[in-house]
N, C-alpha and C positions, 0 to 999 in steps of 0.2 A: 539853212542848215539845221540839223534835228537839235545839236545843242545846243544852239541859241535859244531854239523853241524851251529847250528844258530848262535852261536859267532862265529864262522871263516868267516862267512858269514858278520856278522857284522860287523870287523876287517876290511875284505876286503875290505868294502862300507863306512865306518868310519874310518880311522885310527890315531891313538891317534896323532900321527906328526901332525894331518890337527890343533891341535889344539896348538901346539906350547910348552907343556907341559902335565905332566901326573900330575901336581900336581893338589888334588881336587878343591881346593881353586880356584887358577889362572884360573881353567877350569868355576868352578862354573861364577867366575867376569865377564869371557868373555861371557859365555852364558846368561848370564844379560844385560851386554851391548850391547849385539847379538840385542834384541827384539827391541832396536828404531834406530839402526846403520847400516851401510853398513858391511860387512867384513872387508875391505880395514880400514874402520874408527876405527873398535872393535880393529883390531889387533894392530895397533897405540896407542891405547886409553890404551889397557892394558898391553904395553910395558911399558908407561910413564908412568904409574900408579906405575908398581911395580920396575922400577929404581927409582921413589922418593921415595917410602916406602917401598919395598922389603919384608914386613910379612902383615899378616892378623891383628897382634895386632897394625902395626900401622898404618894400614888402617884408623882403631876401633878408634882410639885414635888421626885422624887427624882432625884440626881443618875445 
């Protein structure tokens, strides 16, 4: 079927590793941080990010 062919395709050219996790959230933050940052900076940025806070609610909830 053509779209399996397309996500294997995509998998190949994308692979979830490149982003350092599958979870939505952490992928979401990084892809945000992506738009004013280098890679090198995003991946840094969203390490320390989530060893200080480590969920989404207390992202939400930091001062």
């Amino acid at each position: 079927m053509i779209i399996d062919t397309i996500f294997s395709r995509l998998k190949e050219r994308y692979p979830p590793e490149k982003f350092g996790s599958r979870d939505p959230f952490r992928v979401l933050i990084a892809t945000v941080l992506s738009q004013r940052t280098r890679d090198e900076v995003t991946d840094r940025a969203t390490e320390k990010l989530f060893k200080k806070f480590g969920t989404c609610s207390a992202i939400a909830s930091a001062d």
